[in-house]
Structure formats: structure tokens, C-alpha cells
C-alpha positions as CSV (number, residue, x, y, z in Angstrom):
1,X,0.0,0.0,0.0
2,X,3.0,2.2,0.7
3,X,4.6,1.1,-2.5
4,X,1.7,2.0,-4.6
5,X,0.8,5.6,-2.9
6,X,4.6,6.8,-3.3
7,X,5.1,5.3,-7.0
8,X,2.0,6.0,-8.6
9,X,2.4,9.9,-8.2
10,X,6.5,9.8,-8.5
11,X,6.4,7.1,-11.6
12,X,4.1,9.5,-13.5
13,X,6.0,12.9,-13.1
14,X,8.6,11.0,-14.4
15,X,7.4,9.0,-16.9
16,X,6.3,12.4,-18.4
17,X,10.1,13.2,-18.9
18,X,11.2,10.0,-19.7
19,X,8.9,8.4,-22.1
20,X,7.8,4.7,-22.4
21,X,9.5,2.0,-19.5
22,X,8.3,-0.8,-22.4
23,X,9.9,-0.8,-25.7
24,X,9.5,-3.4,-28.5
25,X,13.0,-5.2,-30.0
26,X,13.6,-7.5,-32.8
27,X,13.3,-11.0,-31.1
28,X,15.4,-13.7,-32.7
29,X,13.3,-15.3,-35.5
30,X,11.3,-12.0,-36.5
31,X,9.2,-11.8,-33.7
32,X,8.5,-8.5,-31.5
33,X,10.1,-9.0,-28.0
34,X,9.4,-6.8,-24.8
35,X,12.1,-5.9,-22.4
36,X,11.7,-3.2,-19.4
37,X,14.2,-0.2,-20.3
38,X,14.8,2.1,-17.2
39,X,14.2,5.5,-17.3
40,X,17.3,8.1,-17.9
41,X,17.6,9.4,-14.2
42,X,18.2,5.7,-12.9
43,X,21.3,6.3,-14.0
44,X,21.7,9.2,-11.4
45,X,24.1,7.0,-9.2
46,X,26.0,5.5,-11.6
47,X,27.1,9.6,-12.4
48,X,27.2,10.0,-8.3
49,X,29.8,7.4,-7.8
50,X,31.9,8.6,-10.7
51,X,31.8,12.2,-9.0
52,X,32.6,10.3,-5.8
53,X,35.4,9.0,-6.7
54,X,37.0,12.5,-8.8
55,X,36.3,14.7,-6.0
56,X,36.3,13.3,-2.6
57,X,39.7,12.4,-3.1
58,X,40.2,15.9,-3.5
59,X,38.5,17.3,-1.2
60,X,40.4,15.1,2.0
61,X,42.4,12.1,0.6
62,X,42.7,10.8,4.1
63,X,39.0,10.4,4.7
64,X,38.6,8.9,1.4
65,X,41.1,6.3,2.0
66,X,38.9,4.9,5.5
67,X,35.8,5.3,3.4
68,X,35.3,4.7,0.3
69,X,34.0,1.4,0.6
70,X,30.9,2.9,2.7
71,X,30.5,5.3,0.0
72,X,30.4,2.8,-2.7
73,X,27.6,1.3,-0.6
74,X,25.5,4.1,-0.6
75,X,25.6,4.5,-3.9
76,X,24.6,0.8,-4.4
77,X,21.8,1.5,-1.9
78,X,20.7,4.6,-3.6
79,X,20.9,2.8,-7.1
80,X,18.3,0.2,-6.2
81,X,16.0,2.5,-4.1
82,X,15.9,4.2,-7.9
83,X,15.9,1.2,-9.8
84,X,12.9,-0.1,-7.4
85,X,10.7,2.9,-8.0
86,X,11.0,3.4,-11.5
87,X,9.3,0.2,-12.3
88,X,5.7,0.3,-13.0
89,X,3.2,-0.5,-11.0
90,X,2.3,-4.4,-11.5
91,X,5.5,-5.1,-12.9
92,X,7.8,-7.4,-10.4
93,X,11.2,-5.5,-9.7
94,X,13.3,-9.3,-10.7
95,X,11.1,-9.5,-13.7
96,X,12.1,-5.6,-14.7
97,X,15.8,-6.2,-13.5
98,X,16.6,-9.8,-12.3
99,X,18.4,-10.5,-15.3
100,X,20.8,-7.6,-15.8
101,X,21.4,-8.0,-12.2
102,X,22.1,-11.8,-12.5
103,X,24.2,-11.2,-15.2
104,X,26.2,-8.1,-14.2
105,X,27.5,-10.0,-10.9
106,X,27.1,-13.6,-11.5
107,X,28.9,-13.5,-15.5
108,X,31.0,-10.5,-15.4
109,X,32.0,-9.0,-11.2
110,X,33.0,-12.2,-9.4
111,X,34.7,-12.8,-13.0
112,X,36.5,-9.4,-13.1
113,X,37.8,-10.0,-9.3
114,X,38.4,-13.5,-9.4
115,X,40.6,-12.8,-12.5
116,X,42.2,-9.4,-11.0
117,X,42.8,-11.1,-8.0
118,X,44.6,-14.1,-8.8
119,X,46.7,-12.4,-11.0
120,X,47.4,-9.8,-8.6
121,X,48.3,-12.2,-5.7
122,X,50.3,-14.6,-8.4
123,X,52.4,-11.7,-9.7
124,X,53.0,-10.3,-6.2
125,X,54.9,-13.3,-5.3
126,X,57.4,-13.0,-8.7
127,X,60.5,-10.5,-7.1
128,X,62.4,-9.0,-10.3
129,X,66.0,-7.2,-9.3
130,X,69.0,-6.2,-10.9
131,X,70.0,-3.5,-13.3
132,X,66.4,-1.1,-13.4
133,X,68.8,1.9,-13.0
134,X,65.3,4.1,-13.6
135,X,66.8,6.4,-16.5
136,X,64.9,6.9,-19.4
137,X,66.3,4.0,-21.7
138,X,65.2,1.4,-18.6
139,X,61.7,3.2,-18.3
140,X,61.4,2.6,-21.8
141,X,62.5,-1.2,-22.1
142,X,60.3,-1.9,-19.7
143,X,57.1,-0.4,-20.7
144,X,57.8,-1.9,-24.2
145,X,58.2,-5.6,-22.9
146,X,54.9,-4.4,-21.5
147,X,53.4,-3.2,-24.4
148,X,53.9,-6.9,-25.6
149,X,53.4,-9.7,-23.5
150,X,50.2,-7.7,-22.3
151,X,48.5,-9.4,-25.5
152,X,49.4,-12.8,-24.0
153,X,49.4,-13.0,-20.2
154,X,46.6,-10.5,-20.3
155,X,46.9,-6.0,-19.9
156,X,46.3,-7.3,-16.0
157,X,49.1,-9.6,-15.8
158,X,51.3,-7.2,-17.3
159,X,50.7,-5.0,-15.0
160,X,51.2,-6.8,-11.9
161,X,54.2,-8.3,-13.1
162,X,56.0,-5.2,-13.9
163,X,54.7,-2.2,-11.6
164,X,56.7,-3.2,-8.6
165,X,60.1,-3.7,-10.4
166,X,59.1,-0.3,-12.5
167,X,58.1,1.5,-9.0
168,X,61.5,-0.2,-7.3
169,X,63.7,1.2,-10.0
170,X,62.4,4.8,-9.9
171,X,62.2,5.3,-6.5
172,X,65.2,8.2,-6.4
173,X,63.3,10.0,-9.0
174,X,61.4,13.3,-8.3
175,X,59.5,13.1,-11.3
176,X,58.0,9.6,-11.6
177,X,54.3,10.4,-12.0
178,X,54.6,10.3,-15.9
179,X,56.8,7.1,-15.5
180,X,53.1,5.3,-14.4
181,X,50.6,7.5,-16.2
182,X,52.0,6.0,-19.5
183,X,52.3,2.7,-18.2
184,X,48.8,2.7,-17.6
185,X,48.3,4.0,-21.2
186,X,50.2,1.6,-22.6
187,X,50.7,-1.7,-20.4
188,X,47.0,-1.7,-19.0
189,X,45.3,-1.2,-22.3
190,X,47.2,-0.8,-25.6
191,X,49.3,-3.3,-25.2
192,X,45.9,-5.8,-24.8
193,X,45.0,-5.4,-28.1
194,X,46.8,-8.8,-30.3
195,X,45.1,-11.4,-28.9
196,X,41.6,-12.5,-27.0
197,X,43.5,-12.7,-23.6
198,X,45.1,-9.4,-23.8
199,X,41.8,-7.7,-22.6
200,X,38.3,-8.9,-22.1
201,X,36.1,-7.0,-24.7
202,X,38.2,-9.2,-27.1
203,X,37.7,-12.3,-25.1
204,X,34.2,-12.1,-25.6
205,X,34.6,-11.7,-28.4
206,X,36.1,-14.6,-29.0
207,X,33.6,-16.4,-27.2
208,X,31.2,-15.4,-29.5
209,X,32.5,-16.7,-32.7
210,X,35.5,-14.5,-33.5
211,X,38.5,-16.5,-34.6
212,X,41.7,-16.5,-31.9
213,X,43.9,-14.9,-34.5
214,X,41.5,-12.4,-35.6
215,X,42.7,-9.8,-33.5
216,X,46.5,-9.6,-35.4
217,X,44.5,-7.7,-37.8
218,X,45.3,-5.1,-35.0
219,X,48.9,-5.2,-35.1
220,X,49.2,-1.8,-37.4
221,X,46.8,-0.1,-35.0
222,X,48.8,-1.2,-31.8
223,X,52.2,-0.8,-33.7
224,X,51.0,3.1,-34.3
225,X,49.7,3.6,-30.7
226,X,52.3,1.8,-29.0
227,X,55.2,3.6,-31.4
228,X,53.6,6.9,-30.7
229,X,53.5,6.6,-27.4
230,X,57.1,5.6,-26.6
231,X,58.5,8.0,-28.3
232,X,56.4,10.8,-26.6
233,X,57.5,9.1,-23.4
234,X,61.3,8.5,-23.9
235,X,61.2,12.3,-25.2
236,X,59.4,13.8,-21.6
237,X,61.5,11.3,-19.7
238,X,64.6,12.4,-21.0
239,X,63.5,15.9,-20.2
240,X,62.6,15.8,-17.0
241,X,65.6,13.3,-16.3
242,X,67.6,16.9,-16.8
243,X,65.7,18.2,-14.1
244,X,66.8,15.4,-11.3
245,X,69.0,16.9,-8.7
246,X,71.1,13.9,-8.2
247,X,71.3,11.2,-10.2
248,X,72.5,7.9,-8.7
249,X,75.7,5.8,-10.3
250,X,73.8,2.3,-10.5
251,X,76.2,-1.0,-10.9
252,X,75.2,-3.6,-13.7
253,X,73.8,-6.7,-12.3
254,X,72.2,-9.1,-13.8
255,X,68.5,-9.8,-13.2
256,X,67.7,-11.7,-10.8
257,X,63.9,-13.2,-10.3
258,X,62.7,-14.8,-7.3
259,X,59.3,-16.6,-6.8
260,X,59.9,-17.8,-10.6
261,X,57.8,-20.8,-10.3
262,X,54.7,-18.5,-10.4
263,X,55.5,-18.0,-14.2
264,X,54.1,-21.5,-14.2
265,X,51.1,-20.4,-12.0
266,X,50.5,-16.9,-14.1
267,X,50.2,-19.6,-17.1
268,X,47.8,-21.4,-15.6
269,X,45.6,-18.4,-15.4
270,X,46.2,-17.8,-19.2
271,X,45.3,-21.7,-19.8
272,X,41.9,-21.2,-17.5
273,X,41.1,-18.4,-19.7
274,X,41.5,-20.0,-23.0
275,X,40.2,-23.4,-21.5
276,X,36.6,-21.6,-21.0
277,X,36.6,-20.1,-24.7
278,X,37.1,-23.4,-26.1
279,X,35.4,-25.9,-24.2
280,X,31.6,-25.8,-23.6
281,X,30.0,-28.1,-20.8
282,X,27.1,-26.9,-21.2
283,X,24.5,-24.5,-18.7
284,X,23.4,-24.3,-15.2
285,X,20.0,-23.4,-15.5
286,X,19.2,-20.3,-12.7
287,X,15.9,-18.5,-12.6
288,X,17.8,-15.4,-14.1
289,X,20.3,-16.8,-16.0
290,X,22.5,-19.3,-16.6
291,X,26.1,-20.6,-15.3
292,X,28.1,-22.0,-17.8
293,X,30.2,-25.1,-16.3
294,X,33.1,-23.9,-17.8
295,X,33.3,-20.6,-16.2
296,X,32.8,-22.2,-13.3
297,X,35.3,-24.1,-14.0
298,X,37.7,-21.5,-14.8
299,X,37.0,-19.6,-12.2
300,X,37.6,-22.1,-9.7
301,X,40.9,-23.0,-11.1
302,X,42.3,-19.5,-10.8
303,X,41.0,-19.6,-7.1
304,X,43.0,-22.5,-6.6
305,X,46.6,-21.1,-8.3
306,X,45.9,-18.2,-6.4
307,X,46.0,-20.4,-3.3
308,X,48.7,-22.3,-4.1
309,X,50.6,-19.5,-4.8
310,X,50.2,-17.8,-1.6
311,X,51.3,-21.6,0.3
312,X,54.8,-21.6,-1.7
313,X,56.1,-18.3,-1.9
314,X,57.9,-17.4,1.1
315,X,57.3,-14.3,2.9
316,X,60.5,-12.7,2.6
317,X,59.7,-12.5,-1.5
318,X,56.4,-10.6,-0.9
319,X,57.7,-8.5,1.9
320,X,60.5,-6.8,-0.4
321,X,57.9,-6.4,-2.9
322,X,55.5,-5.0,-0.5
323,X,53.0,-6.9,-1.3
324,X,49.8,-6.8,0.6
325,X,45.7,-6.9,-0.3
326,X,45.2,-2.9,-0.2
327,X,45.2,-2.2,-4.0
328,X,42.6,-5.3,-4.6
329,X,40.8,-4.2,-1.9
330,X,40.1,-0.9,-2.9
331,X,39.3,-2.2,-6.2
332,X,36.8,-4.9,-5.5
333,X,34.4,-2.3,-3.3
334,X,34.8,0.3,-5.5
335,X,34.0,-1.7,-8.8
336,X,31.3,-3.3,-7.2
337,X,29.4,0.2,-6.7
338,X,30.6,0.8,-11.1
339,X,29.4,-2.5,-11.4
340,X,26.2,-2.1,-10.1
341,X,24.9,1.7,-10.9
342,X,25.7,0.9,-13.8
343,X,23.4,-1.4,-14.7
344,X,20.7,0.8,-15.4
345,X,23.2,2.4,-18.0
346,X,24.0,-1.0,-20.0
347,X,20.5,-1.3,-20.1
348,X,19.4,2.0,-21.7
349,X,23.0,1.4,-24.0
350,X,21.5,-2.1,-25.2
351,X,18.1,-0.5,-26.4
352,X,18.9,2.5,-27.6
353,X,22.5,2.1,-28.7
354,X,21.1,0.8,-32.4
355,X,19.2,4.8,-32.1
356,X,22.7,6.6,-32.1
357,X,22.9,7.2,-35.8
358,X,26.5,5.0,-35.9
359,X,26.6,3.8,-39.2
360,X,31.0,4.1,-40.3
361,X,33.7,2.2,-38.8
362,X,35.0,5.5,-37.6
363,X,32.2,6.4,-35.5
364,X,31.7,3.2,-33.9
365,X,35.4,3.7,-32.9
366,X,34.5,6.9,-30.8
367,X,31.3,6.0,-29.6
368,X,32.4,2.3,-28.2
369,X,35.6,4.3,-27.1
370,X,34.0,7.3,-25.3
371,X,31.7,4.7,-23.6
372,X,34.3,2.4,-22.9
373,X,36.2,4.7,-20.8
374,X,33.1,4.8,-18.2
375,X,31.4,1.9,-18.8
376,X,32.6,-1.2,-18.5
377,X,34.4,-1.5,-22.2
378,X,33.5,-5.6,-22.3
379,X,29.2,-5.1,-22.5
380,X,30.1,-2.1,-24.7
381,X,31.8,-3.6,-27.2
382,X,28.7,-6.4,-27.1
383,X,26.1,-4.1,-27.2
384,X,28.1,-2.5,-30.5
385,X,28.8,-5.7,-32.2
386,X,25.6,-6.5,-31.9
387,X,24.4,-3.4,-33.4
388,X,26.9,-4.0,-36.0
389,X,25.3,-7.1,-36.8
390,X,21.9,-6.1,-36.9
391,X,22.3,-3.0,-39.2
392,X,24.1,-5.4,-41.6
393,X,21.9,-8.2,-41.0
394,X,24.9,-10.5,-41.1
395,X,25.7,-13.5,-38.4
396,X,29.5,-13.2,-37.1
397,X,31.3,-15.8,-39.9
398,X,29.3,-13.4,-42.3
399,X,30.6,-10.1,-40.7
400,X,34.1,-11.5,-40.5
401,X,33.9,-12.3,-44.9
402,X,32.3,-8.6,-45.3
403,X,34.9,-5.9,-45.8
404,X,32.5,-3.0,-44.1
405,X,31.8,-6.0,-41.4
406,X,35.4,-6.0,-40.7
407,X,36.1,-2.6,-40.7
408,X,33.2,-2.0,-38.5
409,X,34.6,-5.0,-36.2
410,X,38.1,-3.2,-35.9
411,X,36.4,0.2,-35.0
412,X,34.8,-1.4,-31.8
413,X,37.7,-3.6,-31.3
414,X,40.3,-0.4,-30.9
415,X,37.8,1.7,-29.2
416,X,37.1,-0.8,-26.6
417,X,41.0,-1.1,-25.7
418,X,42.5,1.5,-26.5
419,X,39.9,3.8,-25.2
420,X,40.0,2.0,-21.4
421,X,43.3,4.4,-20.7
422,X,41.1,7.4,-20.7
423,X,40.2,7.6,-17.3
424,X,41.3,5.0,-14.0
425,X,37.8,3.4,-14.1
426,X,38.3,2.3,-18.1
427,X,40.2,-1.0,-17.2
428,X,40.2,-3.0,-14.1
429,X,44.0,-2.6,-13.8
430,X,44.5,1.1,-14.4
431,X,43.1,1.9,-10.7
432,X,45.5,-1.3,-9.3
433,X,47.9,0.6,-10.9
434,X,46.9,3.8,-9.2
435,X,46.8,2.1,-5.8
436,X,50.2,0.4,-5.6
437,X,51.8,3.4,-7.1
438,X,49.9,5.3,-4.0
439,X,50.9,2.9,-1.8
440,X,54.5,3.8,-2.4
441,X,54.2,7.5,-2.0
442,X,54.2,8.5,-6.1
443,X,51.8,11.0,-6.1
444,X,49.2,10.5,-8.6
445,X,47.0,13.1,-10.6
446,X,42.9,12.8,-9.2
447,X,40.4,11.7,-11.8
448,X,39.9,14.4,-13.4
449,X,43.5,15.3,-13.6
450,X,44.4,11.9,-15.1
451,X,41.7,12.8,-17.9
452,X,43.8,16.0,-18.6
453,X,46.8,13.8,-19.3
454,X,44.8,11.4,-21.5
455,X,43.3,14.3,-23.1
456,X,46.2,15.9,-24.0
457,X,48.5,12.9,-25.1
458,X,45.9,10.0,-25.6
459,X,43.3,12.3,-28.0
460,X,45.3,13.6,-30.3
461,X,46.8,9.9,-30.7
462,X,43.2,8.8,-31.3
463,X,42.6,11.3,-33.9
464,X,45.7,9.8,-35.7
465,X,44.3,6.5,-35.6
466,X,41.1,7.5,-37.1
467,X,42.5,9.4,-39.7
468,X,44.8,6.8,-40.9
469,X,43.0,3.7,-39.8
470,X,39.1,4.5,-40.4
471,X,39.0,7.5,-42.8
């Protein structure tokens, strides 16, 4: 009785701005299908967190630090108070939203984390030393290996494996905050961009039909980017390398890795990954959705290295890498606010994305891009190749053999990826990277200055690539 005497009055004020809650979609097989679509302003806390996390670290870092978590709760609360009253009257709220909510932390949060996390907790026990000296030439080897093995152990497992040595090898520097700004631009999501494990929109990808080796179709894209971007770097590096007041004489030593047997363990993620694209075991039918064995599967297998890998390394390996569960911490209850106020988003983006006028490979480059760097870039690149497919009325093997199929396909594909490097929230490990760099007392530019730096090096870059890529 409540219910009905607060919505009926608030649903239809805002229903008058907001239009129908019921649109008709093409079902498979012809037919008309009816899906709920939320109103615009239940997006209202997916914007809220995003301004929660650009300004209240500005406002008193310290305070942020203790609390974020509790403010990523209130925003889920808020989010699902919303979500609640903006479904009609006689229309169950699971029935509205059950599925997107099933699917957004079932299929793709305790995914996300279960992949972040083992990778993060595998790599923290892999100890690199010797002969980082910190200088501009070692920046730049380093965040070139990065730039390539993040296509095959994944833009995460990059990441993890090579901030620490990075952080370790700069830490005389005064000016260092470029030294990881780039290596988010390039090791957390350029680099991703040659095969289905470097980054997840590709992945699914793959899982929906695209072939493993598609994604070398990339390599002059990436080869531009990645180019581009080293240069720019080894140039303001060797800049501001003039600037240092004392730079330190550093011996040559050989490299020395300890904890190596969790190579073995990082490939065993890799295999997990690959193992769940391939095989098929079939569904777990849920009321909301399904489970797919082999996910289950996969998941439960990086769970299990992650273990393992925590029993064998000894302490004294972690310690000197200061390892600890801060950065995956802050990630998991901060993602899982994204994750969910966003859901409302995703579901507007999957009914009206086909509305957005997108019909060159160029502009599906900037609008899966843009979006990307908000969203979460692996249901955007979905929702656009599915809109790909339906405004060519083409299946995926029939996409693949159409030249404006493909070009459309490598639009989305860059966008997604390279695109996640415009803010900290466009790829899982940018805001890792943040963290640990925190951690060890590099000061890092807030939100909105980190979308500065991407705006002034990462846009003109992208206006490059569309000019010489999808003209």
C-alpha cells in the first residue's frame, strides 16, 4: 500500500520526462520481444559514484582512503532505491531487472575479481631485481616488454608483473608520476590489443565466434599507438631526467627473479582463460540466468593457483615487494558500486544504442571508445557488435567475410581497448595501478587530472588512428 501511494504519483511525473519503460526489440526469428528499459535518471548514481570518486579524493584524501568502501555502498543503496521505484506499477522488480542484475555480478563482477585477483596475488609473489637503473632508456624497455606480452598474459598480468620492479627502479626520482601514467596508457590497455587474452572485450569476443587470430588484424593499429606513445614518453622522460638533482651511479647486475615458479602459476591463469573459450560443458540453469560449467570451472581454477601461490612463496619475496591486499581491496568495493549503478546504464546502451545514428567504422570507434572509458568496455563492445550485426543483418562468420563488417569490427575492437586508458575506471588494472603506485608514495593526478593527461597525449593519438585507420 506504501509502494503503490509513493510510485503511482513519483512514476508518473517521471514518466512524463522520460517516455515509455516498455519498448518493442527484434526477437530472434522475427518476432517482437518486450524488455523493461529504465528511465534516464536511474542512472543518477552510476554519475554519483563517478563524482565520488573525482572529487572526494580531493576534497580530504585521508577520509577517502577509510571510506570509500561505505560510500560505494550508498551509492549501491541509492541505485536500487531508484531502480525499485521506476518500475511500473504491476510489474515485479526481478522481472524488470533480475536478469541484468544476475548477469552483471554472476557473468562478469565475481569474474573481473576472481581474474584481477589471482593475477594480482600470483604476480605479487614474482621478485624482479638487478639493473632497473630508472633512466629513461630502462623506463622505456620496460614499458615496451609491457606493451607486448600484455596481448598474452593478459593488460592485468602485465601489469602486476612489472609495476613493482618499475616503482623499485624509480624510487630516487622526483618526477616519476609520468613514469606510471603511460604505463597505464600503454601496459593496462594498448598493449591488450593482439590477442583475445590481452583484454576482455576481445575475449568475448572470441567467445562469440570471432577467430583466436583475428585480433592480429590489430597489429598496425597497436604498432602506431604503442610507437607513438614511446616516443612521446622517452622524449618527456629524457626531459625531466635533466631536471633530477642527483642522479645515482647504479652497478650492472644481472637480473635476478625470485618466486619464478609463479610464471608456471600466471600460465595457468592464461590456460583457465582459454580453456573456458574453447570448451563448452554446457549451462546451469538459474531462474535469471545461466552458469556455464566452464566458467565455473575456470574460475575455480584460478582460485585455486591463487592459493597455491600464496602456500609456496615465502614471505621474505612478498615483503621486499611490499605486497599486501590494499590495491585489490580498494578495487573490489569500488568496482562493485561501477558495477552495479551501472546497470541501469547498460540497459538503456542495449536499447537504444542501435538509435545513435553509428553507421561508419570510424564512429563506432568513438562511440564504443567514449563509452568504454566509463562503462565497462567488455558489455560495450557487445552491445556494439551486436548493433553491427543487426544493421548489416549479417551472423558473425558473415561479418568477418564482409569488408564493411570487418572494418566495422576493428572500429569497436580499438575503441574498446584503446579507449579503457582514458580515465582510471576504463580498465580493471589502471586503478590497481593507481593504488600500488599510492601505496608507495608517487603522487598520482585525481580523476579528473588523469583525464587531462589522457586528453592531451591520448586524443590527439586517437585522432591519428582514425585518420589513418578508419577515414
Amino acid at each position: 500500500m506504501i509502494r503503490k501511494l509513493i510510485h503511482v504519483p513519483l512514476v508518473a511525473a517521471l514518466w512524463m520526462m522520460t517516455g515509455d519503460y516498455i519498448v518493442a526489440t527484434g526477437g530472434t526469428g522475427g518476432e517482437a520481444a518486450t524488455h523493461f528499459v529504465p528511465p534516464v535518471w536511474a542512472v543518477i548514481p552510476f554519475i554519483g559514484i563517478l563524482m565520488s570518486i573525482a572529487v572526494f579524493p580531493l576534497i580530504n584524501a585521508h577520509w577517502w582512503e577509510h571510506n570509500f568502501g561505505k560510500i560505494s555502498f550508498l551509492w549501491i543503496v541509492i541505485a536500487y532505491v531508484l531502480m525499485y521505484f521506476s518500475v511500473p506499477a504491476g510489474i515485479h522488480f526481478l522481472d524488470a531487472f533480475g536478469h541484468d542484475i544476475f548477469h552483471v555480478y554472476l557473468e562478469e563482477y565475481v569474474s573481473f575479481i576472481i581474474l584481477l585477483g589471482s593475477l594480482f596475488v600470483i604476480s605479487g609473489g614474482i621478485l624482479i631485481k638487478g639493473s632497473l637503473s630508472g633512466k629513461p632508456v630502462s623506463n622505456l624497455v620496460i614499458l615496451a616488454i609491457g606493451s607486448v606480452i600484455a596481448s598474452f598474459i593478459g593488460t592485468t598480468g602485465a601489469a602486476m608483473l612489472l609495476i613493482r620492479p618499475l616503482i623499485k627502479s624509480i624510487h630516487w626520482r622526483q618526477h616519476k608520476m609520468h613514469i606510471i601514467i603511460f604505463f597505464i596508457f600503454l601496459v593496462c590497455n594498448i598493449g591488450g590489443s593482439l590477442t583475445p587474452i590481452g583484454d576482455p572485450p576481445l575475449f568475448l569476443g572470441f567467445l562469440k565466434g570471432i577467430p583466436f587470430e583475428w585480433t592480429f588484424q590489430l597489429t598496425p593499429m597497436w604498432a602506431f599507438a604503442v610507437v607513438v606513445l614511446l616516443a612521446v614518453f622517452f622524449m618527456m622522460d629524457n626531459y625531466l631526467m635533466k631536471k633530477e638533482p642527483d642522479v645515482p651511479h647504479t652497478e650492472k647486475k644481472g637480473i635476478q627473479i625470485q618466486g619464478a615458479y609463479n610464471f608456471l602459476l600466471l600460465l595457468g591463469v592464461i590456460g583457465s582463460v582459454l580453456y573456458s573459450g574453447i570448451f563448452d560443458h554446457g549451462p546451469i540453469h538459474l531462474h535469471y540466468g545461466k552458469l556455464m560449467i566452464q566458467n565455473l570451472v575456470r574460475d575455480g581454477a584460478m582460485i585455486a593457483l591463487a592459493v597455491v601461490s600464496m602456500l609456496i612463496t615465502p614471505r621474505p619475496v612478498r615483503r621486499e615487494n611490499n605486497f599486501n591486499f590494499f590495491p585489490i581491496k580498494e578495487v573490489a568495493y569500488l568496482f562493485i558500486g561501477i558495477f552495479t549503478t551501472m546497470i541501469p546504464a547498460l540497459m538503456l546502451l542495449n536499447a537504444r544504442g542501435g538509435e545513435l545514428g553509428i553507421d561508419t567504422a570510424a564512429k563506432f570507434f568513438w562511440v564504443t571508445g567514449v563509452l568504454s572509458s566509463f562503462l565497462d568496455n567488455a558489455p560495450t563492445y557487445i552491445t556494439f557488435l551486436e548493433t553491427a550485426l543487426g544493421m548489416l543483418k549479417l551472423d558473425i562468420q558473415q561479418l568477418l567475410l564482409d569488408p564493411v563488417g570487418v572494418s566495422f569490427l576493428k572500429g569497436i575492437s580499438v575503441g574498446a581497448v584503446f579507449m579503457g586508458a582514458n580515465t582510471y575506471i576504463g580498465n580493471g588494472p589502471n586503478f590497481m595501478v593507481k593504488a600500488i603506485a599510492e601505496q608507495e608514495k608517487i603522487k598520482m593526478p585525481s580523476f579528473f587530472g588523469y583525464m587531462m593527461w589522457s586528453g592531451i597525449i591520448l586524443l590527439p593519438l586517437f585522432v591519428l588512428v582514425h585518420l589513418i585507420f578508419f577515414h
